[in-house]
PATITI-850658 format. One record per atom (N, C-alpha, C, CB): x, y, z; residue in three letters. Coordinates in steps of 0.02 Angstrom, whole numbers, plus 50000, padded with zeros to 5 digits. Glycine has a CB too. Example, Ala and Ser with C-alpha at 12.3 -4.5 7.8 and 13.67 -1.06 7.14 Angstrom:
506604971650390ALA
506154977550390ALA
506604983550390ALA
505654977650452ALA
506424988850354SER
506844994750357SER
506455000250394SER
507044997050286SER
This chain:
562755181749800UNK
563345184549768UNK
563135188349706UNK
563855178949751UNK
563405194149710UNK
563325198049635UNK
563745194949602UNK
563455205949627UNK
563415194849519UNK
563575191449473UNK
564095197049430UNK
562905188649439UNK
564565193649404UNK
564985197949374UNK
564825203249318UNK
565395194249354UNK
564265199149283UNK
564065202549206UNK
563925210449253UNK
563135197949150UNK
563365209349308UNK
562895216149345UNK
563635221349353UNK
562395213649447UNK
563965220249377UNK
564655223749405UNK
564875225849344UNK
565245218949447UNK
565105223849286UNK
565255225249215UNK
564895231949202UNK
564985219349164UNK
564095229149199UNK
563675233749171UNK
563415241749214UNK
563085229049157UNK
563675240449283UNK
563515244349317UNK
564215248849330UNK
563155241149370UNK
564815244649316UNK
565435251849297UNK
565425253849241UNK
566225250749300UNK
564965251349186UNK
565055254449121UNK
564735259549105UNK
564935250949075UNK
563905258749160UNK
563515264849189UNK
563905271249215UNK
563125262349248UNK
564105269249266UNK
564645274049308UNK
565155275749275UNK
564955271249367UNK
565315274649236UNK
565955277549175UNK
565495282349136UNK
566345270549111UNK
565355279249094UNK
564555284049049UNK
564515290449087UNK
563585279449060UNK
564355290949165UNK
564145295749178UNK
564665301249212UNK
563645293949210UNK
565155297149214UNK
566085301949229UNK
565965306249184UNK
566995297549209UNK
565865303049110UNK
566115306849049UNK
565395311649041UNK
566345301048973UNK
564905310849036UNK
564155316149019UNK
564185320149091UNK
563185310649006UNK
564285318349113UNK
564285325549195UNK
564725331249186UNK
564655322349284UNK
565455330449147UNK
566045336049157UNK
565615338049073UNK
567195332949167UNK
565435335549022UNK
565395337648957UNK
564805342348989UNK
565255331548891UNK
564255340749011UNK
563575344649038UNK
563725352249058UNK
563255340649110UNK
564395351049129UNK
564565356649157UNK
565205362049077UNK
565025353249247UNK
565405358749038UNK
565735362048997UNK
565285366248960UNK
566125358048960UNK
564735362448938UNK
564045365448894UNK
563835369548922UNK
563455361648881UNK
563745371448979UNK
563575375749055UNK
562875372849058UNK
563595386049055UNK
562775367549049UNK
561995365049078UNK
562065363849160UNK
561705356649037UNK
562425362549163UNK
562605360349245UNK
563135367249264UNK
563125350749254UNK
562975370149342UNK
563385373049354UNK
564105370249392UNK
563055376849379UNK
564485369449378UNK
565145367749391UNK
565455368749475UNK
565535372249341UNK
565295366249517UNK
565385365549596UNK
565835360749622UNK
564785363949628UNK
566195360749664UNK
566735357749697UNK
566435351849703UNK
567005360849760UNK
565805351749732UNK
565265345649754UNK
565375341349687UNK
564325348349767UNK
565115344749622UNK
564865339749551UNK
565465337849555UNK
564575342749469UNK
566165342449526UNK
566565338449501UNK
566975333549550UNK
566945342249465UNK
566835334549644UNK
567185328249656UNK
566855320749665UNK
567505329549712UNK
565945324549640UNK
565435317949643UNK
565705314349576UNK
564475320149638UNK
565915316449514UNK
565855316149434UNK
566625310649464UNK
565925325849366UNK
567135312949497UNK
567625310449477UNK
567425303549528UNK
568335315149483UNK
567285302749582UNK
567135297849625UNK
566695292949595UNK
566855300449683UNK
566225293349550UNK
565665293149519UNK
565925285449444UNK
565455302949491UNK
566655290649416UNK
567085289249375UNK
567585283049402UNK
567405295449360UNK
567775283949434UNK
568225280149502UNK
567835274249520UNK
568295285149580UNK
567295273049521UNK
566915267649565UNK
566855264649504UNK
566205269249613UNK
566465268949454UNK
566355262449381UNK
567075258349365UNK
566135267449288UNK
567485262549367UNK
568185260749341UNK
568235253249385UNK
568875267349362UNK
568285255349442UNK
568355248949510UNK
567885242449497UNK
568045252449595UNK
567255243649500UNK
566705242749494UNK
566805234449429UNK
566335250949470UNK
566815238649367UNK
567005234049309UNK
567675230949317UNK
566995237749242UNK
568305233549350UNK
568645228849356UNK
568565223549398UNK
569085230649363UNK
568335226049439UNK
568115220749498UNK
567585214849453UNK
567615225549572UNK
567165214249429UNK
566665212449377UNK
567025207049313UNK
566375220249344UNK
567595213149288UNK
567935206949230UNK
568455202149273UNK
568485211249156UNK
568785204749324UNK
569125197849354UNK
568745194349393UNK
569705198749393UNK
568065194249421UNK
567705187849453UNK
567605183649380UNK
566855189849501UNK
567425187849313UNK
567085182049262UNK
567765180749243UNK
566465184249191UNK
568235182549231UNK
568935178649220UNK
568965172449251UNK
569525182349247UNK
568905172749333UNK
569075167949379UNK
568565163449385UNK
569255170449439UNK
567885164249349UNK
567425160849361UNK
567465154349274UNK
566715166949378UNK
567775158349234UNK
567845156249175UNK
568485152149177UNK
567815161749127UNK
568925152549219UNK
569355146349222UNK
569445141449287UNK
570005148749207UNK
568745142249320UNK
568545137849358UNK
568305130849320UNK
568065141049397UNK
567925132549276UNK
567385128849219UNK
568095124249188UNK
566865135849145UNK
């Protein structure tokens, strides 16, 4: 079983990188493609999921105890 903290830390990753992927393509370091921004928002979407999924197992694991 994945542990909740990993899930936390790995949507907080995937958030992090929602937000530095669209700032990159604004800077024009990245060129701006249908592909990036629906990878950036999916990308965004999963961390979001990801960490919630993550803080309610340690919720539920914390009032197991």
């Amino acid at each position: 079983m994945i542990s909740p903290r990993f899930l936390m830390i790995l949507g907080v990753i995937f958030m992090l990188m929602g937000i530095i992927l669209p700032y990159l393509m604004i800077m024009h370091v990245l060129t701006s493609t249908f592909f990036l921004n629906f990878l950036t928002w999916g990308i965004s979407m999963t961390g979001l999921a990801l960490g919630t999924i993550g803080f309610g197992m340690s919720v539920r694991l914390r009032q197991d105890d």
